[in-house]
VOGU-3710 file (C-alpha; in Angstrom, 3 decimals, decimal comma):
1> xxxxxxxxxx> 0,000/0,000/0,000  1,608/3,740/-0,929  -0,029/5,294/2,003  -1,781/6,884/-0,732  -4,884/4,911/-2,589  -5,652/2,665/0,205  -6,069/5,437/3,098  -7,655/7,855/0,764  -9,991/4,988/-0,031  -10,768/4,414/3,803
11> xxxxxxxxxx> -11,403/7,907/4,642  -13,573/8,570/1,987  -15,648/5,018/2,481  -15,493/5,938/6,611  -16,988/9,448/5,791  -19,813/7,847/3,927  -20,545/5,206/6,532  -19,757/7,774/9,793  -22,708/10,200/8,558  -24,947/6,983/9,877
21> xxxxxxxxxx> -23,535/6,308/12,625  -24,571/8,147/15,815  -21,995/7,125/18,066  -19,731/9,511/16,449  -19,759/13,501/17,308  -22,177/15,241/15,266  -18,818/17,575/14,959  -17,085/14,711/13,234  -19,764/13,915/10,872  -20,110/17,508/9,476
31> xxxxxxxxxx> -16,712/17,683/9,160  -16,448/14,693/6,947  -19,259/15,241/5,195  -17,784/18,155/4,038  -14,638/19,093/2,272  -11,981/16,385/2,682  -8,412/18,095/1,349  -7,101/18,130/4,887  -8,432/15,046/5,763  -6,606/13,836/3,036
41> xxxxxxxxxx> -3,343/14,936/3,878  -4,143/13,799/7,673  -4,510/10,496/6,116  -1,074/10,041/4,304  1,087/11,896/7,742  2,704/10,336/9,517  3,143/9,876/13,599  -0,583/10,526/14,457  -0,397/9,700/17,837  2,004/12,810/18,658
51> xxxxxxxxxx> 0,072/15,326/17,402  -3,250/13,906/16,996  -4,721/14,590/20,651  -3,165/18,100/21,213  -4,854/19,508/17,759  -8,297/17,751/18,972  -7,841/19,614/22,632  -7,147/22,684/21,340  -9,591/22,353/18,302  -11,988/21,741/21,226
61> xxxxxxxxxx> -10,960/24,487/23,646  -11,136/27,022/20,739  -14,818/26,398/20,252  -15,126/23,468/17,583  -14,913/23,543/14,385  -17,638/26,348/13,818  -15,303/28,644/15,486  -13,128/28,956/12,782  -12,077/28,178/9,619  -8,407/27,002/11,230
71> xxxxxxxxxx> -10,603/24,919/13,698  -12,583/23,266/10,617  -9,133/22,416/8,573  -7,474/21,374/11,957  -10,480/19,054/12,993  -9,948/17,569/9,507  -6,486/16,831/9,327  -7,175/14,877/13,132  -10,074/12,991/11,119  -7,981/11,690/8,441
81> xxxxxxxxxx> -5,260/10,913/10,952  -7,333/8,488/13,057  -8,516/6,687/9,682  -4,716/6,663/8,818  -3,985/4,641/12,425  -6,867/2,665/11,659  -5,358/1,567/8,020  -2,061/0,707/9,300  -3,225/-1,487/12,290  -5,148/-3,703/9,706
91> xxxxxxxxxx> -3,109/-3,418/6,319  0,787/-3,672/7,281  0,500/-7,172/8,899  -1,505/-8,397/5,815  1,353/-6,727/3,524  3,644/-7,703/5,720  3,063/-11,270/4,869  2,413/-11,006/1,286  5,445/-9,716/0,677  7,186/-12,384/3,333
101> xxxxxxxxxx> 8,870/-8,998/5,274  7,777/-6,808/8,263  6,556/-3,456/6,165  7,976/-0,641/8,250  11,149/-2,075/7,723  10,879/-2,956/4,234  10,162/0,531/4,079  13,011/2,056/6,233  15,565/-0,163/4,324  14,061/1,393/0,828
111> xxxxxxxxxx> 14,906/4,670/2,479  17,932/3,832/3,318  17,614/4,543/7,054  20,275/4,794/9,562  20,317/1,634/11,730  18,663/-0,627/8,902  20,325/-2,899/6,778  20,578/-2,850/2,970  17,345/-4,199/0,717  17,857/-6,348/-2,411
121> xxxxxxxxxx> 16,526/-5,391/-6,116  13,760/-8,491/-5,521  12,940/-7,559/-2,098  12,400/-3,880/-3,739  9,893/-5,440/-6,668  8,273/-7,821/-4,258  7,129/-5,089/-1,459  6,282/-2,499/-4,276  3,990/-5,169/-6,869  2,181/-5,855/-3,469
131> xxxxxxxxxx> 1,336/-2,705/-3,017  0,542/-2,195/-6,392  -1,909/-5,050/-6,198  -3,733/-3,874/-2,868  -4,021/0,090/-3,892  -4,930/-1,011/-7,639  -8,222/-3,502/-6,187  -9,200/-0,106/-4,035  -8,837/1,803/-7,331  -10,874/-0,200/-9,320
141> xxxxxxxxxx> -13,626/-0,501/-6,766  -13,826/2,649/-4,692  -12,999/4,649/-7,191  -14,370/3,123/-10,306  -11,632/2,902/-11,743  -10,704/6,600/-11,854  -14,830/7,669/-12,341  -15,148/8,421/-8,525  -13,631/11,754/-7,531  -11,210/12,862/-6,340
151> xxxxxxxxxx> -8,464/10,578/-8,377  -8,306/10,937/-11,995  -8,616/8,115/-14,525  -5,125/8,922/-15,672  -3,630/8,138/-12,474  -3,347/4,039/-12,958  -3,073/5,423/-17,039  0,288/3,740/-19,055  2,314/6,407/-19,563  4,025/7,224/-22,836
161> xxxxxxxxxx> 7,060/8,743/-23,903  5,592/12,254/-23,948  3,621/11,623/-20,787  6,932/10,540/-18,810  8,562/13,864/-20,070  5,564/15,497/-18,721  6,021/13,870/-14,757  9,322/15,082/-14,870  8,543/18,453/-15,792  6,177/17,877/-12,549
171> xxxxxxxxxx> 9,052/16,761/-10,715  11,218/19,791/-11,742  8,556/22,330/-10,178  9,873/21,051/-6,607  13,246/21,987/-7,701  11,670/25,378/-9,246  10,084/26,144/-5,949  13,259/25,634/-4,094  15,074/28,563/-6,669  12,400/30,531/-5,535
181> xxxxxxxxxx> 13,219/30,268/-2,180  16,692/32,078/-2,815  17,934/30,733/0,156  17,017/28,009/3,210  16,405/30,233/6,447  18,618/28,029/9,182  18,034/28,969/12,705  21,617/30,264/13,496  20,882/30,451/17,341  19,760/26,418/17,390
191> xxxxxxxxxx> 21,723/25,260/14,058  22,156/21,783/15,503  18,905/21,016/16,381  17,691/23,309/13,135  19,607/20,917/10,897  17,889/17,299/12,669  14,792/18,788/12,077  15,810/19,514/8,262  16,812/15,708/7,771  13,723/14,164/9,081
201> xxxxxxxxxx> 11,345/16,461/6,869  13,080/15,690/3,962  10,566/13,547/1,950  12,202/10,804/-0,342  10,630/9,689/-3,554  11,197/6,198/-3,702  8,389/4,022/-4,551  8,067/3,284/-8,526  4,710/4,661/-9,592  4,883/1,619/-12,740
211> xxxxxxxxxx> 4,423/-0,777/-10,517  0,925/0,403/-9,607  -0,028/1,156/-13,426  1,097/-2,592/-14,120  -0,945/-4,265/-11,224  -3,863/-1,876/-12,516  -3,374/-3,037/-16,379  -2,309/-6,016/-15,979  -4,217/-7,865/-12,872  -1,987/-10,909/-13,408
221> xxxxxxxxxx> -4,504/-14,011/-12,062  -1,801/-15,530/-10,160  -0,649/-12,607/-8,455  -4,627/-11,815/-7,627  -4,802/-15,379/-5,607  -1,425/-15,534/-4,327  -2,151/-12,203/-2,467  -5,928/-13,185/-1,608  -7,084/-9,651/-3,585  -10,806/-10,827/-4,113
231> xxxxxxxxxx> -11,096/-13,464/-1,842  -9,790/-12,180/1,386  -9,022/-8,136/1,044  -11,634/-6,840/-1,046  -14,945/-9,250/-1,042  -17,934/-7,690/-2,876  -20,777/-9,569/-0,533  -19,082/-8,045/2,795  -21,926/-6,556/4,124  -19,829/-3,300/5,454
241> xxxxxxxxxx> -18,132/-2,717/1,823  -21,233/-3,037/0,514  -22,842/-0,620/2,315  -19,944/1,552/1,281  -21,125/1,031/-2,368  -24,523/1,230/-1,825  -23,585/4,795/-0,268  -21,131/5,696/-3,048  -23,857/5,520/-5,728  -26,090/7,482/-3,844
251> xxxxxxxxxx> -27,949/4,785/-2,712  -29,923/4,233/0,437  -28,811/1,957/3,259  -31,785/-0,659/3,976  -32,395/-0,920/7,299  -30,738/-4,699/7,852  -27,897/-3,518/5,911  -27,871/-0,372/8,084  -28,163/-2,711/10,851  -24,802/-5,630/10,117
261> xxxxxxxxxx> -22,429/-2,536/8,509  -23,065/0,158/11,514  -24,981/-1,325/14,281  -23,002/-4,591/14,387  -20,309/-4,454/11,966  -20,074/-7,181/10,342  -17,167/-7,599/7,821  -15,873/-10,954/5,911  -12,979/-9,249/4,608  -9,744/-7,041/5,248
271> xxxxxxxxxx> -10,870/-4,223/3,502  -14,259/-4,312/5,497  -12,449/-4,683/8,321  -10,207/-1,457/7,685  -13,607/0,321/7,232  -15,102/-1,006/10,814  -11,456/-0,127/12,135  -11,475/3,454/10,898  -15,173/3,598/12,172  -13,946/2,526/15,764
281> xxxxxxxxxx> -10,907/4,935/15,870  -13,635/7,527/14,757  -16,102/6,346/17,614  -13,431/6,445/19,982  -12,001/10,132/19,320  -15,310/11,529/19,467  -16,018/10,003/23,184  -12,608/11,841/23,453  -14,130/14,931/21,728  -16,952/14,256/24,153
291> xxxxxxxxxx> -14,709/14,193/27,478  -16,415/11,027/28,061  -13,013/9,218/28,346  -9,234/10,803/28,339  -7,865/8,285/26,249  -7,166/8,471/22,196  -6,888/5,019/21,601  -5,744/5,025/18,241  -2,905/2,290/18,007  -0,936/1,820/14,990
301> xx> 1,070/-0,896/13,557  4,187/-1,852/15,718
//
């Protein structure tokens, strides 16, 4: 999973599903029923359980989100961070065994970490096709393929010659931005610590985006049941993914359906579980929201 398609895919099926569930804050609800960008980018940060209960506090101190506009985007970014937690704690063991490594340090070793080891060319492939093959089901069937906004049809696209030209045009605008900077601004009274902080926000681009446009095209049938794709992480007849569906095309939740996918969650499958996850993490920060416990149990992977 890129951290990408998968959690985008949660939040926006959790924000369809959370609007009928009444266990979660009526604050929480409008918020995702609304405008999602900073939900989105909640969703792919990282290290939600540092910041995620001081933003809530003071997003909750400060009035609520109808305070402010800051209050709305801050609430927002905290949403898509719990459904982030709530991705991770259900998708990195099931990665972690398709690809037959632990996936955080899969991950560090691509990034060449201090304190991991080196990572072979097939170890590379391996963790990156299973992504590929995870994000690409979640493509296909929460987003239709690239029909469902927000992610374009091009985005699983083959690229040509002209369109690979094009990405790194797109990839020259970061260097662009940084001309227009002139010049970094280091903190000369706390260089040191100035300079750690530098390192860790630097964002490495290391994942091969082909990998995901050939598990999209090319849905190899042996790589489909190796990694369980429609029989374990994405069933059709799970009654919570379902409702997702029923919900995406603007459908109306029947009242046993209502009843398995909200009331009782009932899930056959890991992607159905991820929803009922997200849904739980959701249910759980607004009791926080609510004061009606003090603790943000939101535990990730490891």
């Amino acid at each position: 999973m890129s951290d990408l398609l998968t959690h985008w895919a949660a939040l926006d099926d959790c924000s369809r599903l959370a609007r009928h569930d009444d266990r979660i804050a009526p604050a929480f609800r409008e918020v995702l029923g609304g405008e999602l960008s900073f939900a989105r980018l909640g969703t792919i940060s990282f290290g939600g359980n540092s910041w995620m209960r001081p933003v809530l506090e003071a997003v909750r101190a400060s009035g609520g989100p109808g305070a402010s506009e800051r209050n709305r985007r801050n609430l927002s970014f905290v949403l898509g961070g719990l459904v982030h937690q709530a991705v991770d704690r259900v998708m990195k063991p099931v990665l972690s065994e398709a690809a037959g490594m632990d996936w955080n340090d899969a991950h560090y070793r691509m990034q060449g970490k201090p304190g991991y080891g080196p990572i072979s060319e097939a170890e590379i492939r391996k963790v990156q096709e299973v992504s590929g093959y995870f994000d690409a089901e979640v493509f296909r069937e929460v987003y239709l393929g690239g029909e469902a906004d927000p992610v374009s049809a091009f985005f699983m696209g083959r690229t040509t010659g002209r369109g690979a030209a094009f990405e790194d045009v797109i990839f020259g605008m970061f260097q662009r931005a940084l001309l227009a900077c002139h010049t970094l601004k280091p903190d000369g009274d706390n260089i040191e610590a100035w300079l750690d902080e530098l390192a860790r926000k630097v964002q490495p681009f290391y994942l091969r985006v082909p990998e995901w446009v050939a598990a999209f095209q090319t849905r190899d049938p042996a790589r489909l049941a190796e990694y369980g794709i429609e029989t374990r992480f994405y069933r059709r007849d799970d009654p919570t993914i379902l409702a997702a569906r029923t919900l995406l095309a603007g459908g109306v939740l029947p009242d046993d359906l209502h009843e398995r996918a909200i009331r009782r969650g009932e899930t056959t499958s890991t992607y159905g579980e991820v929803l009922q996850k997200g849904l739980a993490y959701l249910r759980n920060g607004s009791a926080f929201w609510a004061g009606t416990t003090d603790v943000l149990d939101t535990s990730n992977y490891g």
